[in-house]
TORDOZA-631119 format. One record per residue (C-alpha): x negated, y, z negated; residue number from 1; residue in one letter. Coordinates in nm, 2 decimals, always signed. Layout:
<recs>
REC xx yy zz num residuo
REC X Y Z NUM A
...
</recs>
This chain:
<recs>
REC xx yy zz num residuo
REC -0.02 -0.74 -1.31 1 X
REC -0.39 -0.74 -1.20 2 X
REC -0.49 -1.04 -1.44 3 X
REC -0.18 -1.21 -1.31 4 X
REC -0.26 -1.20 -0.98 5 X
REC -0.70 -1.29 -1.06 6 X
REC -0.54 -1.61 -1.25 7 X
REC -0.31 -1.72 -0.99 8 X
REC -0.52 -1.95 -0.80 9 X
REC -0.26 -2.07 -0.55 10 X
REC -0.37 -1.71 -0.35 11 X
REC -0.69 -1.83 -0.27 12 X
REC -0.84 -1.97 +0.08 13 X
REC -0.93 -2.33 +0.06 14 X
REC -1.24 -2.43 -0.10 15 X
REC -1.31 -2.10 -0.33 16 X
REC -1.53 -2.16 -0.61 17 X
REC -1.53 -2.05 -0.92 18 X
REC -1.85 -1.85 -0.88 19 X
REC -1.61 -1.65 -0.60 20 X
REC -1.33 -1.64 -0.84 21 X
REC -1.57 -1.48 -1.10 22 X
REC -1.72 -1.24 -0.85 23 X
REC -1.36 -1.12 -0.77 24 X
REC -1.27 -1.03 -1.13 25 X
REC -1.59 -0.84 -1.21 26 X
REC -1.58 -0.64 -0.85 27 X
REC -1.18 -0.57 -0.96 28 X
REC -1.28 -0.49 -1.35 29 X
REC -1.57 -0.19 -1.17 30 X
REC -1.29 -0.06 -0.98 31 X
REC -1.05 -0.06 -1.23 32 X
REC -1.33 +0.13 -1.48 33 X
REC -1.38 +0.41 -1.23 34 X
REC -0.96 +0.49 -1.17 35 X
REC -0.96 +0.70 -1.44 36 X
REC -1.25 +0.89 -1.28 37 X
REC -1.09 +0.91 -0.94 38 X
REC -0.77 +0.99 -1.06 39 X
REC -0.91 +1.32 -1.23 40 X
REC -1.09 +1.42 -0.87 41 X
REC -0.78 +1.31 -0.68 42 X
REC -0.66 +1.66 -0.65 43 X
REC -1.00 +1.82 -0.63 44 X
REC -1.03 +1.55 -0.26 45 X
REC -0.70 +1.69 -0.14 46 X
REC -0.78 +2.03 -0.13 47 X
REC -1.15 +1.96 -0.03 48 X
REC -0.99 +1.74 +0.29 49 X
REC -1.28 +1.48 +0.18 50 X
REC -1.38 +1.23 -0.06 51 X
REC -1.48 +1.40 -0.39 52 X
REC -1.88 +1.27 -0.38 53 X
REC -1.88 +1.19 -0.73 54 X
REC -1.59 +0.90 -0.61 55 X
REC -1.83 +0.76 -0.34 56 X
REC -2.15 +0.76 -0.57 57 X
REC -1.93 +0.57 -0.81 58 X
REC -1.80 +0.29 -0.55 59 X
REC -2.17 +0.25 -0.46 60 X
REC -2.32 +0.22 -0.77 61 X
REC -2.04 -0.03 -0.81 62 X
REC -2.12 -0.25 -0.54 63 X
REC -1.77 -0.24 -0.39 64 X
REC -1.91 -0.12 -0.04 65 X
REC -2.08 -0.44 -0.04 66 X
REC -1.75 -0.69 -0.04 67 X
REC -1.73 -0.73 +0.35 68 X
REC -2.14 -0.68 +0.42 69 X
REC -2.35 -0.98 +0.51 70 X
REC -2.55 -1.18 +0.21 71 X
REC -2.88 -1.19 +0.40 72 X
REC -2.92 -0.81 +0.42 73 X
REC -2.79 -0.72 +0.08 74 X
REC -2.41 -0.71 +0.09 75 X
REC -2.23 -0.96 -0.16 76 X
REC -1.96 -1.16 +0.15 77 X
REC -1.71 -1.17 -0.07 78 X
REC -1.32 -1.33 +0.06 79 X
REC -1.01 -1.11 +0.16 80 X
REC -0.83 -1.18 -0.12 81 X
REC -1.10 -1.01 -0.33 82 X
REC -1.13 -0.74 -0.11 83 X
REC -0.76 -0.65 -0.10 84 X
REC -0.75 -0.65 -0.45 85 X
REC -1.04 -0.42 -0.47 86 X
REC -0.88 -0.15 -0.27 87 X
REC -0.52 -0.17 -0.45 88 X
REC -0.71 -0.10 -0.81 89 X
REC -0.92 +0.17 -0.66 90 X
REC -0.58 +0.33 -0.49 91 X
REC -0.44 +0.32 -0.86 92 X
REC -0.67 +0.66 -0.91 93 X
REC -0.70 +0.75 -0.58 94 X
REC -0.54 +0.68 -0.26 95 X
REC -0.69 +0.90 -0.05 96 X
REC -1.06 +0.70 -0.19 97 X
REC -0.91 +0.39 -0.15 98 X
REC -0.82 +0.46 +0.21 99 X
REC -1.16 +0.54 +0.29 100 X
REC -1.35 +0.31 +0.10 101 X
REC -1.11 +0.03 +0.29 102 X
REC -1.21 +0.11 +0.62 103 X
REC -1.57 +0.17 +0.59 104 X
REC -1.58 -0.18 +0.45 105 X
REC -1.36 -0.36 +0.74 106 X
REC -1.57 -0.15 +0.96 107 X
REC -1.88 -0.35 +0.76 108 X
REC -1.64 -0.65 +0.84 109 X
REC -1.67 -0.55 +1.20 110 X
REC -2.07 -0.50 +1.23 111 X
REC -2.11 -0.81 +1.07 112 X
REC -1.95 -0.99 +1.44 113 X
REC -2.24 -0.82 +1.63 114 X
REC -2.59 -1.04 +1.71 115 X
REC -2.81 -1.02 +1.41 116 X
REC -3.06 -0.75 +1.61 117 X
REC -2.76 -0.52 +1.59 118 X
REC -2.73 -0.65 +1.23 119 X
REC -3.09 -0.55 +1.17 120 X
REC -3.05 -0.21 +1.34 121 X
REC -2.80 -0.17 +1.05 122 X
REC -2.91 -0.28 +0.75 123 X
REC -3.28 -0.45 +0.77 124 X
REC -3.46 -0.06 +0.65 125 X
REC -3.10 +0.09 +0.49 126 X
REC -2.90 -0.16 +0.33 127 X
REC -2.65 +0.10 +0.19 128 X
REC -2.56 +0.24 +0.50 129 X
REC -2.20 +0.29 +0.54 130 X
REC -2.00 +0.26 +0.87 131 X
REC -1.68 +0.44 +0.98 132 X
REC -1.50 +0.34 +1.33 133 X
REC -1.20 +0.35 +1.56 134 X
REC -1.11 +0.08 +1.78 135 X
REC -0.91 +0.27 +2.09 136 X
REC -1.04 +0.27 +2.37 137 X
REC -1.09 +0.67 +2.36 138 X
REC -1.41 +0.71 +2.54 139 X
REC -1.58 +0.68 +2.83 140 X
REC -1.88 +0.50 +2.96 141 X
REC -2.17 +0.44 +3.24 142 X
REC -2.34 +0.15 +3.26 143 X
REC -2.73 +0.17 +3.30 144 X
REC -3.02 -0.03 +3.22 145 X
REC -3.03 -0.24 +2.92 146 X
REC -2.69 -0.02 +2.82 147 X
REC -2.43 +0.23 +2.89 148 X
REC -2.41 +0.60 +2.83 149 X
REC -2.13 +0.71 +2.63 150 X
REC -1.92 +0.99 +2.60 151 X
REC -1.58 +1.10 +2.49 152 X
REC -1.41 +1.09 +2.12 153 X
REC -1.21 +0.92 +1.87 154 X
REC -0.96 +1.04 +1.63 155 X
REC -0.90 +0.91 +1.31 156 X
REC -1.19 +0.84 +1.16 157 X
REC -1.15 +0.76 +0.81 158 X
REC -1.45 +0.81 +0.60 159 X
REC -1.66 +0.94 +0.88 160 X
REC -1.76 +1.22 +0.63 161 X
REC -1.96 +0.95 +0.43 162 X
REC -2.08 +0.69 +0.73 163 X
REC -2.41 +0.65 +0.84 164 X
REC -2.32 +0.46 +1.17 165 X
REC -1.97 +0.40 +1.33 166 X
REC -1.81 +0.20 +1.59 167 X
REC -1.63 +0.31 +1.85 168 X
REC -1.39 +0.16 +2.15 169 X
REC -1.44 +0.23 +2.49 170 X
REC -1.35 +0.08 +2.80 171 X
REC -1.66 -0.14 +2.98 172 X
REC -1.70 -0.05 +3.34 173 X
REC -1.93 -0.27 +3.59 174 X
REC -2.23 -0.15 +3.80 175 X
REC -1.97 -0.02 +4.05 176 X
REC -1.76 +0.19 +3.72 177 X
REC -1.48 -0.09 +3.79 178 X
REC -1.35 -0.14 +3.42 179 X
REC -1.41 -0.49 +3.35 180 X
REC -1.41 -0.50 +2.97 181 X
REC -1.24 -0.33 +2.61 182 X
REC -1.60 -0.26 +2.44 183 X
REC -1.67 -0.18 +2.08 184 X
REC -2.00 +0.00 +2.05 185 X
REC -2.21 +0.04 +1.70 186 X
REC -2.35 +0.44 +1.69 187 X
REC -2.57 +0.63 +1.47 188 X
REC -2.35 +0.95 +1.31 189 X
REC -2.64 +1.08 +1.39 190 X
REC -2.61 +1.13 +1.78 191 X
REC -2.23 +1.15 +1.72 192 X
REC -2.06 +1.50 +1.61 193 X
REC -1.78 +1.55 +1.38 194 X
REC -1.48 +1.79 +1.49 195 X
REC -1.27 +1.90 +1.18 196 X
REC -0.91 +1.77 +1.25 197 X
REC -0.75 +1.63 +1.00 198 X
REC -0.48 +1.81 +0.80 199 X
REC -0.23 +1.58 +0.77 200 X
REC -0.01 +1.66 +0.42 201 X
REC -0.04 +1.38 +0.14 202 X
REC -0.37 +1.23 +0.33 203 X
REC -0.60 +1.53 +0.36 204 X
REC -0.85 +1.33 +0.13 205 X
REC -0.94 +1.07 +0.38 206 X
REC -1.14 +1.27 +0.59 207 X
REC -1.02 +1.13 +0.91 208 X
REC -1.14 +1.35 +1.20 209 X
REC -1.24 +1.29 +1.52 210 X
REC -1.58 +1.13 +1.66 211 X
REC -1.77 +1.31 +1.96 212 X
REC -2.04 +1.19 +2.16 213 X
REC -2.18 +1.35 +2.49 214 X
REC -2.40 +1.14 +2.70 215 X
REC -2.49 +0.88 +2.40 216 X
REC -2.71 +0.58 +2.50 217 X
REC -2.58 +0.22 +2.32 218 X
REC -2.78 -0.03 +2.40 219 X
REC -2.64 -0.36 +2.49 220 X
REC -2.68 -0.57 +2.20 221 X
REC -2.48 -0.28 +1.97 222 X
REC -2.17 -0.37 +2.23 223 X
REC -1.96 -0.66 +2.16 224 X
REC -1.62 -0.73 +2.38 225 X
REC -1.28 -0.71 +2.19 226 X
REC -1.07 -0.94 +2.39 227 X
REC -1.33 -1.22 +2.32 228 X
REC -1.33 -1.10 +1.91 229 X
REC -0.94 -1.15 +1.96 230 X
REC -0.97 -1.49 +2.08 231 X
REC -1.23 -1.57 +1.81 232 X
REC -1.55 -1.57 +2.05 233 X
REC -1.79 -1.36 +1.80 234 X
REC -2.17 -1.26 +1.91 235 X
REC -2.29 -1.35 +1.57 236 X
REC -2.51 -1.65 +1.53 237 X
REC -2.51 -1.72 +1.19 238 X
REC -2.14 -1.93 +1.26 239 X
REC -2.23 -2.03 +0.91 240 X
REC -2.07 -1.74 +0.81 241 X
REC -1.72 -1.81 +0.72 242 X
REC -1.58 -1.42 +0.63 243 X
REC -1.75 -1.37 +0.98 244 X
REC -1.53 -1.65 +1.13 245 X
REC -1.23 -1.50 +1.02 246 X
REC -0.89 -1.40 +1.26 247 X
REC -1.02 -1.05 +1.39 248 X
REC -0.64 -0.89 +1.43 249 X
REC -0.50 -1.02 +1.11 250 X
REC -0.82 -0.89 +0.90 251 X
REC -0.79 -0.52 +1.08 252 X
REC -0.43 -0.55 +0.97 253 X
REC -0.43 -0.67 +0.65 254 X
REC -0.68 -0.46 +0.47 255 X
REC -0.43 -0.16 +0.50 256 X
REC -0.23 -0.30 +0.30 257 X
REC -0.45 -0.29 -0.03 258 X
REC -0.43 +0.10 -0.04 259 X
REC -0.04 +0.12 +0.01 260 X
REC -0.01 -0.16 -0.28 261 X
REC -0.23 +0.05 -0.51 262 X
REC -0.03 +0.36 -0.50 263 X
REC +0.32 +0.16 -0.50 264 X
REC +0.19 +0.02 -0.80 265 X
REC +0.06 +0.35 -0.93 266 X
REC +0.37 +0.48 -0.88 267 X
REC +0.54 +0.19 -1.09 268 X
REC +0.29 +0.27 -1.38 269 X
REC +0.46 +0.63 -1.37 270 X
REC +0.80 +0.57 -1.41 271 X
REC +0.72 +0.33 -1.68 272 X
REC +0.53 +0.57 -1.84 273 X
REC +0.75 +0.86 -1.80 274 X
REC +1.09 +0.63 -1.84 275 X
REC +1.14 +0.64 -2.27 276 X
REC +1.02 +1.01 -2.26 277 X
REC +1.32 +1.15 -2.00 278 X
REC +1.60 +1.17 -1.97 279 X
REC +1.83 +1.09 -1.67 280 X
REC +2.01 +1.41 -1.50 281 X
REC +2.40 +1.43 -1.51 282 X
REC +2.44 +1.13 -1.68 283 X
REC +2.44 +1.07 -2.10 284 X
REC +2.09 +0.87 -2.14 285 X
REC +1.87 +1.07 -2.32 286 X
REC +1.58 +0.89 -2.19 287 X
REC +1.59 +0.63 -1.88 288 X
REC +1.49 +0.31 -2.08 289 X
REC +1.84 +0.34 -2.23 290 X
REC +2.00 +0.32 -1.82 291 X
REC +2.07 -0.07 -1.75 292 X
REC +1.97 +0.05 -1.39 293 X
REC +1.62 +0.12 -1.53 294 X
REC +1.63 -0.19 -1.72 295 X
REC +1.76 -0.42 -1.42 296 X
REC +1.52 -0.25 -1.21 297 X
REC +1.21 -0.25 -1.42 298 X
REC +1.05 -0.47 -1.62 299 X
REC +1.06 -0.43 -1.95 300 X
REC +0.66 -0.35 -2.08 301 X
REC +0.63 -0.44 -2.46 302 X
REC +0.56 -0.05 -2.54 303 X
REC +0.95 +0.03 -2.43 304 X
REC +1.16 +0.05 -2.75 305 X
REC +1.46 -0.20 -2.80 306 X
REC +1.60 -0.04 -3.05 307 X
REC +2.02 +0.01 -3.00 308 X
REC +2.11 +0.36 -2.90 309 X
REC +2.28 +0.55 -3.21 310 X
REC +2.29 +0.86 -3.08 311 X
REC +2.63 +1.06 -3.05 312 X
REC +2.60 +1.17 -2.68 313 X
REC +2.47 +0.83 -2.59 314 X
REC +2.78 +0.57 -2.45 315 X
REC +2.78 +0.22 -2.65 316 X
REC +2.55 +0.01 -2.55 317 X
REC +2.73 -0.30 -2.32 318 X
REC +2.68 -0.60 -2.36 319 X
REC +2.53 -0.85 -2.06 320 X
REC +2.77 -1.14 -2.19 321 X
REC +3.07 -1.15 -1.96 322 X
REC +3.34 -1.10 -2.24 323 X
REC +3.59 -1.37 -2.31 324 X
REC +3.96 -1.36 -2.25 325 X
REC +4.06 -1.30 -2.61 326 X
REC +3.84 -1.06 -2.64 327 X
REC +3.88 -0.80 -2.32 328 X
REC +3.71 -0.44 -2.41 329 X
REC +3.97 -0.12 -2.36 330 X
REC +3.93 +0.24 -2.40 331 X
REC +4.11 +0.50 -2.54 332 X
REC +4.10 +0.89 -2.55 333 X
REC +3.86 +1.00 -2.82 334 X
REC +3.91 +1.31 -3.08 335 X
REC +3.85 +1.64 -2.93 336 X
REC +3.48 +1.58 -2.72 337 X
REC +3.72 +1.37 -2.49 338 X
REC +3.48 +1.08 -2.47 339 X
REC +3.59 +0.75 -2.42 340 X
REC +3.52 +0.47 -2.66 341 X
REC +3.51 +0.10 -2.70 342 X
REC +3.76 -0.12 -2.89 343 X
REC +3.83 -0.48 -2.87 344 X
REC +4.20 -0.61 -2.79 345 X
REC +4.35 -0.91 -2.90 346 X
REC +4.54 -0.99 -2.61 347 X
REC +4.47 -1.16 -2.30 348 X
REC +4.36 -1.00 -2.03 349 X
REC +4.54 -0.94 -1.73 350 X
REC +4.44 -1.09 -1.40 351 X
REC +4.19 -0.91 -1.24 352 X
REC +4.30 -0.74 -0.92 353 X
REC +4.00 -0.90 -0.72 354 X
REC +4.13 -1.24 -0.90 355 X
REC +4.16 -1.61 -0.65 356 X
REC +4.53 -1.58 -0.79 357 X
REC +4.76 -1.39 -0.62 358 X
REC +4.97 -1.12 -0.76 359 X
REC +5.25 -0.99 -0.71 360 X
REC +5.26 -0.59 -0.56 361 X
REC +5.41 -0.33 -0.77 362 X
REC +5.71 -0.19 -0.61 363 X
REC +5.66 +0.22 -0.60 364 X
REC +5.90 +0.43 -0.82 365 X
REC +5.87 +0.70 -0.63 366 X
REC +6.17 +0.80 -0.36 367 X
REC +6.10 +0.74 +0.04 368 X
REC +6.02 +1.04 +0.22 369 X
REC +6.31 +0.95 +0.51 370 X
REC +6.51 +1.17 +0.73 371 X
REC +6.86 +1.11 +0.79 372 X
REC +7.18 +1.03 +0.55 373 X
REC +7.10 +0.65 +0.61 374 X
REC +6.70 +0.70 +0.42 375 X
REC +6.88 +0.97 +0.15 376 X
REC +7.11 +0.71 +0.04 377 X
REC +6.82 +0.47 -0.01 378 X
REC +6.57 +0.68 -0.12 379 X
REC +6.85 +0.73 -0.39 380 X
REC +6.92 +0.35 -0.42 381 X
REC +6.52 +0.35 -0.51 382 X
REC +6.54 +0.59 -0.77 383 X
REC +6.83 +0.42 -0.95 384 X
</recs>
């Protein structure tokens, strides 16, 4: 499915290159080298409510939290396409380390909007620093000289247990504390806490707890304004940038989907592993591939067998070819297990009861349930 989807060229924003194209399939073929990796920790990151570190050291040593960061300090700028696909092979082994891993790089998405001095802040003396974030508006803020002082905190934090900076939303008051503006401000984790929240069943992994700062100074050029993000008016200057000139709802949107489309497609990889080994409760498949539900509903990998089913608790296989009307299957009670089995008449069929020609309705045998002498005389009429 993976290779498919690399191949298939229509997906791709105008003007890729091939040099993108060939990016994308080595970033996917690290990824997909480490699944095996983060599908052994996967339960050792539920119960530790974090990120196994041995999956983060693996991502960075893969360059996959590079996809979304800036060329000129480091990163590798790769497209959306590439980054989705990225995410979907990690979830494969993990989708509690996908999860993570996707929003510390949007959140890289995000910084790279800011003007290049917050850029530098960044990146210029760490350029593996890793940024978690939440958009709401959660917190609260003064404004003062050359800044604001910032205070409050922000739930759902994925991957705030492996970030160096995040950003946060918070609404933008004026000298007067009128709120005049939706802010999102770029933080040290370092003058931020960390309150342990997150417990939620199935997700435990991500990490996502809740960001706390008390009387934080952000100076002004680590604040950008949503609304004009929305609208495409971005602080960066390098407008050269064209992964920085990119729709800002539909990118925060879309890279959720990479995770979900990993594990739907990890799931898929179990049942089609699991399908010629099980059986199929209550019903007379020994194992699932046998099932035309399985078979309609999955594809058939070359590693299912197609041999015909021989075995004596198994029904006859059907056929898919509508039968002909000389040739109508019936049934008829077999010896003493009472199962029914095949047989091929020679005689026409019989109109269907769901057939465009009418037919005519079987008059019941069976006497009226009437009161009076005038229904016992016909009920008696009926039965003669």
């Amino acid at each position: 499915m993976s290779s498919t989807s690399m191949s298939d060229c229509s997906l791709d924003r105008p003007g890729t290159s091939d040099e993108a194209r060939a990016l994308r399939a080595e970033l996917v073929g690290r990824a997909r080298e480490i699944v095996p990796v983060l599908a052994r920790n996967a339960a050792q990151t539920e119960a530790d409510r974090r990120v196994v570190e041995e999956n983060i050291e693996l991502i960075d040593r893969a360059d996959l939290f590079a996809i979304m960061k800036p060329r000129r300090l480091g990163g590798l700028e790769t497209d959306m396409r590439t980054k989705l696909e990225v995410s979907r092979e990690l979830a494969r082994g993990c989708g509690s380390t996908s999860w993570a891993a996707t929003l510390m790089n949007v959140c890289s998405f995000f910084a790279g909007l800011y003007p290049d001095r917050a850029q530098r802040d960044l990146w210029a003396d760490s350029p593996g620093d890793r940024i978690a974030g939440v958009l709401a508006p959660t917190g609260e803020a003064t404004r003062v000289e050359a800044g604001y002082r910032l205070s409050g905190s922000w739930g759902w934090a994925s991957g705030c247990l492996h970030a160096q900076w995040a950003v946060v939303g918070f609404p933008v008051p004026d000298e007067r504390g009128e709120i005049v503006d939706q802010g999102l401000a770029l933080v040290p984790m370092s003058e931020l806490s960390i309150s342990d929240t997150w417990y939620v069943a199935g997700m435990r992994g991500t990490g996502s707890n809740t960001l706390v700062a008390r009387d934080v100074f952000v100076p002004g050029h680590r604040v950008i304004s949503i609304p004009a993000a929305i609208g495409g008016r971005y602080a960066t200057e390098h407008t050269d940038e064209a992964l920085y000139r990119s729709a800002f709802i539909p990118v925060a949107a879309l890279v959720l989907a990479g995770p979900q489309l990993g594990l739907a497609q990890a799931a898929l990889d179990l049942v089609i592993e699991k399908a010629p080994k099980r059986s199929i409760s209550y019903t007379f498949y020994e194992v699932q591939t046998e099932a035309p539900t399985v078979q309609l509903a999955v594809p058939r990998p070359p590693r299912w067998s197609t041999r015909p089913t021989c075995s004596p608790t198994a029904r006859p296989p059907t056929s898919t070819r509508p039968p002909s009307t000389a040739s109508i299957p019936t049934t008829r009670r077999g010896p003493a297990s009472g199962w029914t089995r095949a047989r091929r008449s020679r005689t026409p069929a019989r109109p269907s009861a769901c057939s465009s020609r009418p037919t005519a309705r079987r008059r019941s045998r069976r006497p009226a349930r009437c009161s009076g002498s005038g229904g016992t005389r016909r009920s008696r009429r009926a039965t003669r």
